[in-house]
C-alpha positions, 0 to 999 in steps of 0.5 A: 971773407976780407972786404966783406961788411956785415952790411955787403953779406946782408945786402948780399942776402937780400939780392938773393932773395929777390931772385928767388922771389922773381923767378917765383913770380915768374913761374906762377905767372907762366902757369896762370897764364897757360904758358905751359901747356894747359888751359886749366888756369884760369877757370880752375874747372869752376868759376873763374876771375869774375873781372875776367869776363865781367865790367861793372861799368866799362871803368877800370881805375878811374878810365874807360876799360875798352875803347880799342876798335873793333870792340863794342863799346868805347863809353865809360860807365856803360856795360854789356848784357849781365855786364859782360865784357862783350855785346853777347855772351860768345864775345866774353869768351872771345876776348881771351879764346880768340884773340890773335892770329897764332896758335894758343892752347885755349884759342878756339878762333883764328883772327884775321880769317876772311872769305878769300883772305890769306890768313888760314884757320890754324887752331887744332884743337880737337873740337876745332876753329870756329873761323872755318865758318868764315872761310866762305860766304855765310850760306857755306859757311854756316855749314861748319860749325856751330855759329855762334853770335858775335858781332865783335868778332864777326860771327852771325847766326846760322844762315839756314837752320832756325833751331837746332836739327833734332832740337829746339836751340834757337840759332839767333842766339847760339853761343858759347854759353849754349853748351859751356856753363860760365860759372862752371857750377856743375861737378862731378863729386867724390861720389862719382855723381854730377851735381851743381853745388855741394863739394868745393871744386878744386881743380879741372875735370878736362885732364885726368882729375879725381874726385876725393875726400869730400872734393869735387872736380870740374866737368868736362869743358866746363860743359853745362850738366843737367838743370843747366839753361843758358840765359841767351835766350837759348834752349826753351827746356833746361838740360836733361842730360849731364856732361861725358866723363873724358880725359884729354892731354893738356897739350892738344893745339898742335898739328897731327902730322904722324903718330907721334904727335897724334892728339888724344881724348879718350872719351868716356860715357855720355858723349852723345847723350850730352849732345842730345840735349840739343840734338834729341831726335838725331839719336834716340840711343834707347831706339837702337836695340829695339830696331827702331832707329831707321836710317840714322847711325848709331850713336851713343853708350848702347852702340858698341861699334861690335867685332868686325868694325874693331877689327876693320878699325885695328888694322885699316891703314889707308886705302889699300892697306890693311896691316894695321895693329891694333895697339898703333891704329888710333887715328884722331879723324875717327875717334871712338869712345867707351860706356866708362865711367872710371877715370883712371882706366881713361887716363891710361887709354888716353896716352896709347895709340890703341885702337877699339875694342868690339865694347867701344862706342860710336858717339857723335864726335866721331864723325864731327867736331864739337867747334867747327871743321874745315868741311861741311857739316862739321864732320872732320874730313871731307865727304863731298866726293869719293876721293880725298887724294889724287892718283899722285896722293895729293889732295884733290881741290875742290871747289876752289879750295887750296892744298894748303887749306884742305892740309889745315883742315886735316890738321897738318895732314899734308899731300904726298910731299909733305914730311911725316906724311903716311895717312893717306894713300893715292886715291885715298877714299873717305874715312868712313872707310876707317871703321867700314873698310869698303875700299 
């Protein structure tokens, strides 16, 4: 081209170059740090960045890596425990999984949450926000979530319980790493069996990935599997138990204000058998066919929720209202699961709005959060009283307790007024009802 040097199209050449370079650079760092909707980035479903969660000597480049209140530390060369970013375990995980006020995929805590403060929980993932714990006095509180230990971000032991209920997890040092394994050392090989070392990992086991040709895939969560025992001072025995097979979508903090934003983990096998690892006498799933189990609800691989219960689940709406299909009854306040092993079949099960078959599965998550939940317990909906709504269909305060805060604790699930709203009728009774239609 006339006025064109060699020289301007070589320069030319190399600007160009540099934007594709820039926009290269750009994206990898969108999708390493989860800016696009997943939270797989930085473990990868195994071991992640040791300087991630680890400080050798509280020095970073030659100054003191944290000195910004309220962290624990603020000297050079002094570290925390295991040379942890944090005075406990749960604070490591903290640092990324609950710092900041705003809604994150991979935010399990909203800062700034005070007993009558203004600033709500606002993390919905589906195992829940673990500052509904500080929503009220710790006596309350405790009785949310699991309470994990972090004097940095303001979490305490539980208030009431010692150990674990139906185990032996010490409360004075429940944390994070009580139930999520660090390192993510356990696996699911190309086998179909769980391991803690062998095939290399190569990517999540949270979102639909298959073991294959000699590879391995993350568990679940990174949830510790069998052999595994917290080094916090935690469970006197090591797990006995491996991690549930499950799939959950990769955009999942969002709120659930009608079916089309619903948030699906389509749980496999071993949901509660896992949770026993703890909680072993709350449900021993061995008991129930022998009618032994006495008062407590089935749980677990062996408790198929059966026909009448899949029917009542398919076409409960709400109270009153019972003309519900099965393929659009699906409700994330009542999840179920499946004796399934096959990640494919979950995968597919888990971006319908299909409610049980008479073969589906109670497991414990259907009735609590893994986290925590904005009511007692940490089941995920109120059972303090009869009536979740009012005669206007509005939610019923109770004990102080705000319309806005009951509409977080329900995931964006308003009263009556609120756009998109259709799960809940005047004078809705509890969800028990979903499964048990009493009402």
């Amino acid at each position: 081209m006339p006025g064109k040097t060699e020289n301007s199209k070589n320069k030319k050449g190399v600007y160009n170059v540099k934007i594709k370079m820039t926009i290269m650079l750009v994206a990898i760092a969108l999708v390493t740090f989860g800016l696009f909707g997943t939270s797989q980035a930085f473990h990868e479903g195994g071991v992640a960045r040791c300087e991630g969660c680890h400080t050798m000597h509280n020095s970073l480049n030659g100054t003191t890596f944290n000195t910004a209140a309220p962290k624990w530390i603020g000297t050079q060369f002094q570290s925390g425990a295991y040379l942890l970013q944090g005075e406990t375990p749960s604070t490591a995980c903290l640092n990324c999984h609950g710092a900041g006020s705003t809604t994150s995929s991979y935010h399990v805590s909203t800062e700034a949450v005070v007993p009558g403060g203004a600033q709500l929980p606002m993390q919905y993932t589906p195992g829940g926000d673990f500052s509904w714990i500080k929503m009220t006095n710790n006596s309350i509180g405790s009785k949310r979530g699991h309470n994990i230990t972090s004097t940095t971000f303001a979490y305490d032991k539980d208030s009431r319980l010692t150990v674990s209920p139906g185990g032996d997890y010490p409360a004075l040092t429940m944390g994070c790493t009580g139930c999520h394994n660090p390192h993510g050392q356990t696996r699911m090989l190309s086998t179909g069996s769980f391991a803690n070392t062998g095939e290399p990992i190569v990517e999540s086991g949270s979102y639909g990935g298959e073991a294959t040709n000699g590879q391995a895939v993350g568990a679940y969560r990174l949830l510790g599997g069998a052999g595994y025992k917290s080094k916090d001072g935690g469970a006197s025995t090591a797990f006995v138990n491996n991690p549930p097979i499950a799939v959950a979508p990769s955009s999942y903090n969002r709120a659930e204000v009608s079916d089309g934003a619903m948030v699906r983990v389509a749980y496999g096998a071993g949901m509660s058998e896992w949770c026993a690892n703890c909680h072993a006498s709350i449900h021993l799933t061995s008991a129930y066919t022998s009618g032994t189990v006495g008062l407590k609800h089935p749980a677990g691989n062996n408790a198929a929720v059966g026909a009448t219960i899949a029917t009542n689940y398919q076409t409960y709406v709400s109270s009153g209202n019972m003309t519900g299909s099965a393929g659009t009854s699906y409700n994330s306040l009542v999840p179920f699961a499946e004796n399934e092993t096959d990640v494919a079949v979950l995968m597919a099960q888990q971006v319908t709005t299909a409610g049980p078959s008479a073969s589906s599965t109670v497991s414990c998550l259907s009735c609590h959060r893994a986290h925590a939940s904005g009511f007692d317990s940490m089941v995920r909906y109120d059972l303090s009283g009869e009536l979740i709504t009012d005669a206007a269909g509005v939610f019923e305060p109770k004990s102080g307790r705000t319309v806005a805060e009951l509409t977080a604790a329900y995931y964006g699930r308003g009263d009556s007024s609120s756009t998109g709203n259709t799960k809940f009728a005047p004078a809705q009774r509890i969800m028990c009802n979903k499964c048990h239609a009493k009402d």
